[in-house]
C-alpha positions in Angstrom: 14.5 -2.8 8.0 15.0 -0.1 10.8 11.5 0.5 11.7 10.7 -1.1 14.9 6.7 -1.3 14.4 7.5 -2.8 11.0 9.6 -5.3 12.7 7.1 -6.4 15.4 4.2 -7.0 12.8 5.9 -9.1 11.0 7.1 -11.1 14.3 3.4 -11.8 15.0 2.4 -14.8 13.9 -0.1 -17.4 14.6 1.4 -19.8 17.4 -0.4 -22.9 17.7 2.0 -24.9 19.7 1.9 -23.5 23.2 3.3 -24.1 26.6 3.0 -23.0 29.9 6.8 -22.1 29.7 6.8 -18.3 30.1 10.2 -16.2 31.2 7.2 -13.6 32.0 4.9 -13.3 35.1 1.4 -13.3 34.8 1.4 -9.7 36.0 3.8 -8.6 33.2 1.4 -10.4 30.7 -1.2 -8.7 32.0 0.4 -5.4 32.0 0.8 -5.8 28.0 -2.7 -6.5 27.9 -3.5 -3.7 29.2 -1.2 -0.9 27.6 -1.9 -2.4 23.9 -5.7 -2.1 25.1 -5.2 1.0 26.3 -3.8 2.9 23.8 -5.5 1.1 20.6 -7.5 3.7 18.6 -11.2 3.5 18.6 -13.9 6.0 16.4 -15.0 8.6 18.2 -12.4 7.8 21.5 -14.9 5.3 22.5 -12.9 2.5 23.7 -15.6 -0.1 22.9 -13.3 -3.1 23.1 -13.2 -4.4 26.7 -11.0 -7.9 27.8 -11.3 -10.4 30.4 -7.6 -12.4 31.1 -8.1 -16.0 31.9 -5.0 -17.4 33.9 -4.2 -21.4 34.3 -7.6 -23.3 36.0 -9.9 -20.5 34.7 -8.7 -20.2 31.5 -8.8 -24.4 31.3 -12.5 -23.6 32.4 -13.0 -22.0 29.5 -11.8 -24.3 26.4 -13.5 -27.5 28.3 -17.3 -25.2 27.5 -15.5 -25.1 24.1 -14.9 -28.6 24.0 -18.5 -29.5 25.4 -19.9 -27.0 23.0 -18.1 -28.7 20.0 -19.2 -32.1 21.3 -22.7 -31.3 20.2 -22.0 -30.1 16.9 -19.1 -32.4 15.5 -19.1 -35.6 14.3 -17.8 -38.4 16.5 -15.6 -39.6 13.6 -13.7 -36.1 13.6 -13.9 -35.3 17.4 -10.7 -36.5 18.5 -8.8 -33.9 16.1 -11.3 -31.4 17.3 -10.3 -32.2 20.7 -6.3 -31.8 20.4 -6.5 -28.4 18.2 -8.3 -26.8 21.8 -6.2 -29.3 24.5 -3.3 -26.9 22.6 -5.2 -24.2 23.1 -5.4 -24.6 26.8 -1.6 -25.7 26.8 -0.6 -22.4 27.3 -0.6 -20.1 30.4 -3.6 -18.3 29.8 -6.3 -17.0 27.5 -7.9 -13.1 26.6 -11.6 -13.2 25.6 -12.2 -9.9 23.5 -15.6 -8.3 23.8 -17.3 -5.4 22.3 -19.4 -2.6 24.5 -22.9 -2.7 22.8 -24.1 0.0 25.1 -21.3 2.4 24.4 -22.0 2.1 20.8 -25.9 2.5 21.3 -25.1 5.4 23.1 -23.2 6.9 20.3 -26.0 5.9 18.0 -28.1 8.1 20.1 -26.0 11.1 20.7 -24.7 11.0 17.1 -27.7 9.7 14.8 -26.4 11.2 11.2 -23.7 8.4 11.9 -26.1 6.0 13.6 -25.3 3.2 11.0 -21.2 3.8 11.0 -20.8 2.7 14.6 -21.3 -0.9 14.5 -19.1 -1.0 11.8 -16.4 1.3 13.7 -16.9 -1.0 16.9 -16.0 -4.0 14.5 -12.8 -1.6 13.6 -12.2 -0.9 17.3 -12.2 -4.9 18.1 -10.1 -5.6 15.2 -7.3 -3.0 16.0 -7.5 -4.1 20.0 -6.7 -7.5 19.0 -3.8 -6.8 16.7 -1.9 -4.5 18.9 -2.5 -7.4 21.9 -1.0 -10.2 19.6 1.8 -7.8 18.1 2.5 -6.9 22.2 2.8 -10.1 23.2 4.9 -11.3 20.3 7.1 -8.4 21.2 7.9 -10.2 24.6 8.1 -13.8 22.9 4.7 -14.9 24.0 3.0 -16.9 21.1 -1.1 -16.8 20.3 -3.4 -17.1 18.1 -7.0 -15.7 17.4 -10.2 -17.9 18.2 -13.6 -17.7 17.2 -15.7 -19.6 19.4 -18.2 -16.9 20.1 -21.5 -17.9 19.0 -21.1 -21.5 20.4 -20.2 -20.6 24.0 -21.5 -16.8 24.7 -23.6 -17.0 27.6 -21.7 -19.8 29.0 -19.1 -17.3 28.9 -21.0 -14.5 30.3 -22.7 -17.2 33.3 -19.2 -18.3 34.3 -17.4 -14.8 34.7 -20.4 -12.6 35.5 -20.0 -10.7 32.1 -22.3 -7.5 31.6 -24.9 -8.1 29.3 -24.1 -5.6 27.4 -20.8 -7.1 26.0 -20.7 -9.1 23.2 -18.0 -11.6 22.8 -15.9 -11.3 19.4 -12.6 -13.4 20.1 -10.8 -15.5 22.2 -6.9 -15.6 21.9 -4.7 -18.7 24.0 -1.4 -17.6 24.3 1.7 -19.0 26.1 5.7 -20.2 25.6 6.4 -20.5 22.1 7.0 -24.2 21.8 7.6 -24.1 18.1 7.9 -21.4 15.9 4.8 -20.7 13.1 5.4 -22.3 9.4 6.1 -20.4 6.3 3.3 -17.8 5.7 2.6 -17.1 2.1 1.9 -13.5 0.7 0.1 -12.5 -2.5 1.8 -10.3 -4.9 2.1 -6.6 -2.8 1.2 -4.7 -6.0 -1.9 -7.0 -6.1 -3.3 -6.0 -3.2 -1.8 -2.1 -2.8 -2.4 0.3 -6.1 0.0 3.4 -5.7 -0.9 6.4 -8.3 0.7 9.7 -8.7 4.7 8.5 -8.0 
């Protein structure tokens, strides 16, 4: 397949084994970040979907409140497999927490009431795209991650320990790092299953 963009989705995959390993600086990471951020599509041009990058000791900060969170709610019995699915989490070099604008989109809602109900759903859409082109741009420069959903368990600790505006509401967290072995086989269901084509 010649098409690049083709090519680089199907080189992002979900990386679970991670280390601090990187041939790129932090800065260069960071740059990624912010050009997939930058130029991922949003209704309206809103650019709802903001990001806070978490390098080494901060970003270890924030999967041990994942780990104390999960303390409470898992059983003892189970914790210890808990425990080594975040320690590879925070094995990596650093960590992007994904967050959504609420204000921005109750400001739409306000300016633009016909489509006052469409906007949560397009922030959703916004969040969603932000995320994909951040994995797909870091896979592009052979940095592995994964997406994390720890949200509801560690939100305000979150928003405490970085100073995060009220107003943003935390949707994802993705650990990312050295590739330290390469994702297993990914199964697909049948194409024609899931895409209906009329009118060839």
């Amino acid at each position: 397949m010649s098409n690049t963009f083709l090519n680089a989705i199907q080189n992002r995959r979900s990386i679970y084994a991670l280390d601090a390993n990187t041939t790129l600086s932090n800065a260069q990471i960071t740059e990624t970040i912010q050009t997939a951020i930058a130029h991922a599509p949003s209704a309206f041009n809103s650019q709802t979907t903001k990001a806070v990058v978490l390098y080494g000791d901060e970003s270890t900060k924030l999967w041990n409140l994942v780990l104390d969170a999960l303390r409470k709610v898992t059983p003892e019995a189970a914790f210890a497999d808990t425990e080594a699915k975040i320690n590879s989490f925070d094995a990596g070099v650093g960590t992007v927490l994904f967050f959504e604008d609420t204000s921005i989109v109750k400001g739409l809602q306000e300016a633009f009431a016909l489509y006052a109900d469409n906007f949560p759903i397009w922030s959703e859409q916004a969040a969603g795209i932000s995320q994909f082109s951040v994995w797909t741009a870091l896979a592009q420069e052979n940095v592995g991650a994964s997406l994390q959903h720890y949200s509801n368990l560690i939100e305000a600790q979150v928003a405490e320990a970085w100073n995060i505006p009220a107003e943003w509401k935390l949707t994802a967290q993705m650990p990312f790092g050295n590739i330290a072995a390469p994702a297993g086989e990914k199964e697909f269901a049948p194409i024609a299953d899931r895409v209906k084509v009329y009118g060839e």
